[in-house]
C-alpha positions as CSV (number, residue, x, y, z in Angstrom):
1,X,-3.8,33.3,2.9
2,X,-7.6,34.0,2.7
3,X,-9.5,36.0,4.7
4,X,-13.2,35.5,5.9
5,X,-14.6,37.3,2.7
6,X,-12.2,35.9,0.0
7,X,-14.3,34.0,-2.5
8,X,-13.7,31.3,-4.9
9,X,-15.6,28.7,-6.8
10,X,-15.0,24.9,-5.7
11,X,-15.1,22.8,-8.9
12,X,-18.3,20.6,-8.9
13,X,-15.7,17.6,-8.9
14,X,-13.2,19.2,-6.6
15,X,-11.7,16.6,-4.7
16,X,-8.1,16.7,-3.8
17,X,-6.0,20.2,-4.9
18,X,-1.9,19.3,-5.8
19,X,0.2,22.5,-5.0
20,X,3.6,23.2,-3.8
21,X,2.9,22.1,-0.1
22,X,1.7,18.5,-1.3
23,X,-1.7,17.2,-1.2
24,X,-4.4,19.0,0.4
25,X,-7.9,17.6,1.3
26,X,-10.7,20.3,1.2
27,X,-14.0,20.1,3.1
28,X,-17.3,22.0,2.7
29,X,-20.4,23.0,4.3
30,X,-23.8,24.1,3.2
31,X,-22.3,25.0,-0.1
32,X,-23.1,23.5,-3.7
33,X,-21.0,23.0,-6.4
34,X,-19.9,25.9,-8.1
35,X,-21.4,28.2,-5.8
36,X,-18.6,30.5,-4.4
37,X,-18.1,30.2,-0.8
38,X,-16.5,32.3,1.7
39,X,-13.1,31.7,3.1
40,X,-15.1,30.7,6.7
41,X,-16.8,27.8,5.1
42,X,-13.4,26.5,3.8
43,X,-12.2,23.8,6.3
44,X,-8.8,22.4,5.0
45,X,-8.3,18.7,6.9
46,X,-4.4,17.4,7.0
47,X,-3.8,13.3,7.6
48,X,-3.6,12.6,10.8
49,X,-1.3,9.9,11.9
50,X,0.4,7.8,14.4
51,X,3.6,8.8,13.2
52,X,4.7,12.3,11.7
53,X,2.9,12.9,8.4
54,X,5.5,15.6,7.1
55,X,9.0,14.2,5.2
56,X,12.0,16.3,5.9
57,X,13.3,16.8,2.1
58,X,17.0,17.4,2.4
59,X,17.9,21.2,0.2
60,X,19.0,22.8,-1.2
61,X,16.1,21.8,-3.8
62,X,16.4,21.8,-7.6
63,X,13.5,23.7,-8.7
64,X,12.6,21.2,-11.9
65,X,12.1,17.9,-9.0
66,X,9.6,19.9,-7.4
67,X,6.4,18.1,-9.6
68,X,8.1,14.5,-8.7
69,X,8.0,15.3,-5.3
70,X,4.8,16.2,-5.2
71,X,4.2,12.6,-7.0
72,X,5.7,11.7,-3.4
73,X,2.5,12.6,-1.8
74,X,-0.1,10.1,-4.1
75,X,0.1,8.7,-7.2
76,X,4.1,7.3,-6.7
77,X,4.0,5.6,-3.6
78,X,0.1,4.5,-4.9
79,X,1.5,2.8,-7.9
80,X,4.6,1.2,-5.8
81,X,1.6,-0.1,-3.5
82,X,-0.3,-1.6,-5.8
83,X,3.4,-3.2,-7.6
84,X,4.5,-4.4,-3.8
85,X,1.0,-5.9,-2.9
86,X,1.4,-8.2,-6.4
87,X,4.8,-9.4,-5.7
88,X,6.5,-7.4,-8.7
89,X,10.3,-8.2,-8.8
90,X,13.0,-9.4,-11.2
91,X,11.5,-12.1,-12.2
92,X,7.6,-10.8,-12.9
93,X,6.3,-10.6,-15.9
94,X,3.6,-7.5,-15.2
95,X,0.1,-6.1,-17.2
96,X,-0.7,-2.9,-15.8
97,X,-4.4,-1.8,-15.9
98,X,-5.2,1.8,-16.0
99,X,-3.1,4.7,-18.2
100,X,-4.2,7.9,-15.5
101,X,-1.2,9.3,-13.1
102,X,-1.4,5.9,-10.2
103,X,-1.6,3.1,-13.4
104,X,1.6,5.1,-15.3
105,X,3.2,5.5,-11.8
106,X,2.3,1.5,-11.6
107,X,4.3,1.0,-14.6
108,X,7.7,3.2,-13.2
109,X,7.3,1.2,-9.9
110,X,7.2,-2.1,-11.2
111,X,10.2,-1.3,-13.7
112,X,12.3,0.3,-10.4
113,X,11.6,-2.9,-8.7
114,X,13.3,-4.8,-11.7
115,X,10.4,-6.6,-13.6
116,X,11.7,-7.6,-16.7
117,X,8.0,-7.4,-19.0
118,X,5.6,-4.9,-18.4
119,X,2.6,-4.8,-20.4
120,X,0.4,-1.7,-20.2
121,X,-3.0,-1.3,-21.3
122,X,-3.3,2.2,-22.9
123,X,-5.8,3.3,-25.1
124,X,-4.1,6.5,-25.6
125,X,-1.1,7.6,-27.4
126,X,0.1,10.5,-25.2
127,X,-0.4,8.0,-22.0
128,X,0.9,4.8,-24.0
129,X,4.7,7.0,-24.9
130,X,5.2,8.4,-21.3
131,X,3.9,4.2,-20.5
132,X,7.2,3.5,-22.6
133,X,9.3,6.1,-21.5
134,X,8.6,4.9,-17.4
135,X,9.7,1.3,-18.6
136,X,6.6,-0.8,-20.3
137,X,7.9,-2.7,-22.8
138,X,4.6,-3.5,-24.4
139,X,1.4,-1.9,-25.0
140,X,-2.2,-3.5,-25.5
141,X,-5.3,-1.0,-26.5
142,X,-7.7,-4.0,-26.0
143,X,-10.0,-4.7,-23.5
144,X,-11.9,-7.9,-22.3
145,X,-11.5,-11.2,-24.0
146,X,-9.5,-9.7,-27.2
147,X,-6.9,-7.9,-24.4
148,X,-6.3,-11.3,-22.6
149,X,-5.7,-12.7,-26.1
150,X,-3.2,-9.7,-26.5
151,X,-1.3,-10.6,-23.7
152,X,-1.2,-14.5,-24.0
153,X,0.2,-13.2,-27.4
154,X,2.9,-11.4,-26.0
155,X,3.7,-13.8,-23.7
156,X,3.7,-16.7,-25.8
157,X,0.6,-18.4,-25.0
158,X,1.2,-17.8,-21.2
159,X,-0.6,-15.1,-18.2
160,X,1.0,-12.7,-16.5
161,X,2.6,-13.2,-13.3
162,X,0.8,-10.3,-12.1
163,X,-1.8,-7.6,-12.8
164,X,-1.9,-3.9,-11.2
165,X,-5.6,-2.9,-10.9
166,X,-5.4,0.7,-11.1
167,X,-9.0,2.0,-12.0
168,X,-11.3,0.9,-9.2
169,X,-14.3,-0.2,-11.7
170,X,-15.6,-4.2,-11.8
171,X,-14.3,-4.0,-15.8
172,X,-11.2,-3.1,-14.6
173,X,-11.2,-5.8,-12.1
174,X,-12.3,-8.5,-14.3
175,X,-9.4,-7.4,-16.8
176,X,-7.0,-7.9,-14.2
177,X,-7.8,-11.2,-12.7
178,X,-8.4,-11.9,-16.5
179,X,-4.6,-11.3,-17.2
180,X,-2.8,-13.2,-14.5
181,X,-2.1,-16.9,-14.8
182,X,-3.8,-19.1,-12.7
183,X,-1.5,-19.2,-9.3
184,X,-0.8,-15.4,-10.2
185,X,-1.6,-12.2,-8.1
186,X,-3.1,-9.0,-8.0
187,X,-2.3,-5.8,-6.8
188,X,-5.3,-3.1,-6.8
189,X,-4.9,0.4,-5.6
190,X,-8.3,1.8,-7.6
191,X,-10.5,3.2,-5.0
192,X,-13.7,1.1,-5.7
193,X,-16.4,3.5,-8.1
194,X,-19.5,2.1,-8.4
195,X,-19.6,-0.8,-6.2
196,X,-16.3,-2.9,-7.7
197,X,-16.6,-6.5,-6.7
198,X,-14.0,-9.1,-6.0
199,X,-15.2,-12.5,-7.4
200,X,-13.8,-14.6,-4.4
201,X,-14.9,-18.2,-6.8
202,X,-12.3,-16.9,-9.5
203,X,-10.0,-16.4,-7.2
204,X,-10.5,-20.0,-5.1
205,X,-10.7,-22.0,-8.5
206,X,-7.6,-20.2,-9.9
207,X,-5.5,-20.0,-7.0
208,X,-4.8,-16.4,-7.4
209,X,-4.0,-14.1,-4.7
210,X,-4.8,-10.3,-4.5
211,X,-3.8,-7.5,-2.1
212,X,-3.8,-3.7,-2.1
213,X,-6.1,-1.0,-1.2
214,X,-4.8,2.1,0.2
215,X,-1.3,3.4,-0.1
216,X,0.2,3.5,3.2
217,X,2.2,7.3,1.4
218,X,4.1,7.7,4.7
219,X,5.5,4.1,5.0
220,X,7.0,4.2,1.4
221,X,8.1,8.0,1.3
222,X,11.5,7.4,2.1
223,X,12.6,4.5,0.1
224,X,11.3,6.6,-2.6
225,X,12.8,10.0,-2.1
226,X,16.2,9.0,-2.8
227,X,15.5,7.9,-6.4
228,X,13.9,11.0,-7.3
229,X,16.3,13.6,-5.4
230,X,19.0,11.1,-7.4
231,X,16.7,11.6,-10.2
232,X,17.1,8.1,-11.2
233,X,12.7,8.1,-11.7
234,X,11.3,11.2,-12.7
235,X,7.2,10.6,-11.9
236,X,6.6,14.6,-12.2
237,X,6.1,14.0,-15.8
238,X,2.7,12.7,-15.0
239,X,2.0,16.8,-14.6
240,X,1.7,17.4,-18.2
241,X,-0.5,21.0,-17.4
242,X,0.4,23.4,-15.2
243,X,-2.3,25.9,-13.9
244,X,-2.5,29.0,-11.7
245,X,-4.7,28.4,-8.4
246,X,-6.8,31.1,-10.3
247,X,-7.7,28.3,-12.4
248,X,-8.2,25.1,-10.3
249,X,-11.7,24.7,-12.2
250,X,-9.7,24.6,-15.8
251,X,-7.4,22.3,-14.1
252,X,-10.0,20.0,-13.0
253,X,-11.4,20.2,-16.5
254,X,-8.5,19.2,-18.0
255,X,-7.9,16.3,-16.1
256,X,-12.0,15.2,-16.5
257,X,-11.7,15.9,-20.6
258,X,-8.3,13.7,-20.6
259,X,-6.4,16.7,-21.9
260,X,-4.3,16.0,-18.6
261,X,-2.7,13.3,-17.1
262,X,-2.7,15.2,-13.9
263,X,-2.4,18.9,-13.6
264,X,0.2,20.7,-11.3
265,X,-1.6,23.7,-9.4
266,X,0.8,26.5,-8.4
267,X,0.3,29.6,-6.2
């Protein structure tokens, strides 16, 4: 707990902190990045819902599910959003756009719901293994036109059923709506960074149909919980750094300098 005079420095891209309680939205006043404020300017704000925001987690708890749980509160139930908004089931053949924590969680949600083809496009080799080991059964590094070709490739000359938009820039968009086959959807779930646009001719002359936005966590929770307490998923492997609270501004770092998929902070 922190008193009035405790002091420590709030990364200058400090946005969301992961510890053992879940997710935890901090808020600021009158203080710059990287200056070190007092515990009194420290305002911690907690969802507020309609319905209860906490999940009873039945115990006792096996220490080592503790990091997918946590996956619980974020990038899991984002991923299974942005796979249930496209329509991902047994019969969906699947290009997921985006390697961080909420594309690879993409991937373990769409192969959960039973698609039989998942395509991930991963630039990097740590990201691209952990890809395969959630259930992609293809990878493409490309991007743009020569990705699209990738996939038709894979496919045999056909689109994707559906593409999971997991980035939130235009690029990222246009590779998604660039991966589907005409008639095909899109599910996005990347919060929209530098004014991401959805091309609403594309999707009239192609017929396709997209969906998404935020993850309603709450709604999805317990249809989740039972996989990972059964440990039939194991998302926590998205934590590939653990830090010390001490160090929430290496942890941050990390994650910025890709040395991290997503770092797990601890008390």
């Amino acid at each position: 707990m922190l008193d009035r005079d405790s002091r420590f420095t709030v990364p200058r891209d400090a946005h969301n902190v992961v510890t053992e309680l879940g997710r935890v939205r901090l808020g600021h006043s009158n203080i710059l990045p990287g200056q070190p404020p007092r515990a009194s300017q420290i305002r911690c704000h907690l969802p507020v819902q309609q319905s209860p925001s906490l999940v009873k987690v039945p115990g006792p708890i096996d220490s080592e599910l503790i990091p997918s749980l946590l996956t619980l509160s974020d990038v899991f139930p984002t991923g299974h959003h942005a796979a249930v908004s496209a329509g991902v089931g047994p019969d969906t053949t699947v290009v997921v756009v985006g390697d961080g924590a909420v594309g690879l969680c993409a991937v373990l949600a769409s192969a959960r719901l039973g698609a039989p083809r998942i395509i991930a496009m991963s630039r990097h080799a740590d990201r691209a293994a952990l890809a395969r080991e959630f259930g992609a059964t293809d990878i493409v590094a490309e991007r743009g036109a020569e990705g699209i070709a990738a996939v038709r490739d894979l496919l045999g000359g056909d689109l994707a059923d559906a593409a999971l938009e997991c980035v939130g820039t235009d690029v990222a968009m246009e590779q998604a709506l660039g991966s589907v086959r005409g008639g095909g959807r899109v599910g996005f779930v990347g919060v929209p960074a530098g004014g991401s646009q959805v091309p609403i001719g594309t999707l009239f002359s192609r017929n396709i149909t997209i969906g998404g936005g935020m993850a309603p966590a709450r709604r999805y929770i317990p249809e989740l919980l039972g996989d990972v307490l059964a440990g039939t998923v194991n998302p926590g492997m998205v934590f590939t750094q653990t830090f010390a609270l001490d160090d929430i501004a290496a942890a941050y770092e990390a994650m910025s300098n890709r040395t991290a998929i997503k770092s797990l902070v601890l008390p």
